[in-house]
C-alpha positions, 0 to 999 in steps of 0.5 A: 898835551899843551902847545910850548910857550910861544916867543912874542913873534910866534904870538904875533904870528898866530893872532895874525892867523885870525884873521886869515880867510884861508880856513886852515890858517884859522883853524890852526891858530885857533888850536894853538892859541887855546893850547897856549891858554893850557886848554886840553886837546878834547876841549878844543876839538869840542869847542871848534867842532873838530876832532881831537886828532886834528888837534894833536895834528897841529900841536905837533906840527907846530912843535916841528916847523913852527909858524910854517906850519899854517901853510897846507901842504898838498895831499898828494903823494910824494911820489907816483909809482906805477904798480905796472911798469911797460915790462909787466903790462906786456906779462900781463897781456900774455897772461890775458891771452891765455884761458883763464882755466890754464891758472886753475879757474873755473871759469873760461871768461876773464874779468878784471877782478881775476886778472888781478888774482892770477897776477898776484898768484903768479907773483907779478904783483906783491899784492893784490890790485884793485880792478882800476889798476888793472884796467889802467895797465891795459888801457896803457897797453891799448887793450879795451875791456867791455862788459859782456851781454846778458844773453836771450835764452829760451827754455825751448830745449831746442833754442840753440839749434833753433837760433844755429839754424837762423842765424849760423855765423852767430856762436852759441851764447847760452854758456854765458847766459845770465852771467855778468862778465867782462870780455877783452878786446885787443887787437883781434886776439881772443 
């Protein structure tokens, strides 16, 4: 796989790229003008230390847009496309304000992670989200997630009675003992 024959202004072009100090310019003109020399794409990538994807990378590239293919174009996506919309957020939200066993879990504290699972299996999404993407659609719904507290517990089989008395307005805790969790805090809705 060799780089085509270069007209006098493309060879202009890429021995100008030489002496670029955009690093990318460089090291495509370094590609192709050894592809031009009828270097092989493995041979290049050892020569400049790169991989010989890049090399077929640059090759193709300058098959398809010529000179302009020195510019670097942005890594961003072309488009951004929220997984959850303003519609979903609040089906989400009705989700969360449900106890997770009514979906089947056996669990009776949410997280993150099985927000995500039940969401998939409600079909409310086409697959299976990261914690961050359901972190973000309930900070676009003003809800604020914290992590839940490793409680203190005693082996004193009257611990909870014990902490009850002195403390009655408290809930008992020792369900969640030694349990890493993440609570919902929206609104003053449990």
């Amino acid at each position: 796989m060799y780089v085509r024959a270069l007209s006098p202004e493309e060879q202009a072009g890429l021995e100008a790229g030489l002496r670029s100090s955009d690093a990318f310019t460089l090291r495509r003109s370094q590609i192709l003008l050894a592809s031009s020399r009828k270097q092989r794409p493995k041979v290049i990538a050892e020569n400049l230390g790169c991989a010989t994807q890049t090399v077929r990378n640059a090759i193709h590239a300058f098959e398809e847009k010529g000179v302009a293919c020195f510019t670097h174009a942005s890594s961003r996506p072309k488009t951004v496309q929220a997984h959850f919309d303003q519609a979903k957020c609040e089906v989400l939200r009705a989700i969360l304000h449900k106890p997770p066993h009514v979906y089947g879990k056996k669990t009776s504290v949410w997280t993150l992670a099985l927000a995500a699972e039940v969401c998939f299996e409600q079909g409310l999404t086409e697959s299976l989200m990261s914690i961050e993407t359901i972190r973000q659609a309930l900070l676009r719904l003003g809800v604020g997630w914290q992590r839940a507290k490793h409680w203190i517990t005693s082996p004193d089989p009257d611990y909870v009675k014990k902490k009850n008395d002195v403390m009655p307005s408290l809930p008992s805790h020792s369900a969640t003992a030694g349990r890493s969790a993440i609570w919902m805090r929206c609104g003053g809705v449990a």
